[in-house]
N, C-alpha and C positions, 0 to 999 in steps of 0.2 A: 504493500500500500504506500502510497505517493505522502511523504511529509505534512505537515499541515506546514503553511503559510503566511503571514499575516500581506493585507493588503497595501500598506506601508514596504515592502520589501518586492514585492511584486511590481509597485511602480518607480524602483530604485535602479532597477535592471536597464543596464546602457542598453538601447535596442542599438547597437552596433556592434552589440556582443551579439545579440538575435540575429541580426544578417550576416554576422562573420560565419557562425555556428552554421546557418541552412545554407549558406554558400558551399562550407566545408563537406556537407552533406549532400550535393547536387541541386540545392535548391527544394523550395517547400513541397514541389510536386513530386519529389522524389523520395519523402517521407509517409512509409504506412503507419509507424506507431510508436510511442513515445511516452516513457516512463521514468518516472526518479526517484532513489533511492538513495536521500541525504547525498554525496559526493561521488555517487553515480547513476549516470542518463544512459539509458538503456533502449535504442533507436532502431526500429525496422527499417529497412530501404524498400525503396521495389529495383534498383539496380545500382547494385554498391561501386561507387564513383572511386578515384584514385584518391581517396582521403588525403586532405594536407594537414599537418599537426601547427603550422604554425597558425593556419585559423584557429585550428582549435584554443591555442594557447591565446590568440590574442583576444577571445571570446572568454575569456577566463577559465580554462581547465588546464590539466596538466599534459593530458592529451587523450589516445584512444587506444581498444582492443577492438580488433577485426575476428569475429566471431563467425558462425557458421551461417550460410541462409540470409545473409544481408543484413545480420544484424551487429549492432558496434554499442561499444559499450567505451562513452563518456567520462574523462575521471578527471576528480574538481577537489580542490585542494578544500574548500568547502561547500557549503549542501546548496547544491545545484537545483532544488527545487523552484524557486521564485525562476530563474533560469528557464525552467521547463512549460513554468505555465504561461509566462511570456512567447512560445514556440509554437506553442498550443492555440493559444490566441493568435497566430497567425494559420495555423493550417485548420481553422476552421470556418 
């Protein structure tokens, strides 16, 4: 289950961390589904792009695992959640 949040934290997120992050990931249409667990984001793709770690980094994580199935797993020096629902709010 996904952290709770407060709404003050949620509108603290640089949305240039947002577009670095879905850049990093092929963009919003290349995202099926998206989960986080305190200082890991847990991302389906529909076609896993050649990941760059420096979006990642510059989007504030530490960087990624390339896992089976197009899914990648997000690692964030802190909890990534506020992070996620700003991601969310966009691929919706």
């Amino acid at each position: 289950p996904e952290t709770r949040v407060t709404e003050e934290a949620i509108a603290e997120v640089d949305p240039k961390a947002v577009d670095w992050l879905l850049e990093s990931l092929g963009g919003v249409e290349n995202v099926k589904a998206l989960e986080s667990y305190n200082t890991r984001m847990s991302v389906e793709l529909k076609v896993a792009p050649s990941l760059d770690d420096d979006l990642f980094r510059k989007a504030g994580s530490r960087g990624h695992a390339e896992l089976v199935n197009g899914r990648v797993q997000i690692l964030g020096d802190t909890d990534l959640t506020a992070l996620a629902r700003k991601i969310k709010e966009r691929l919706s």
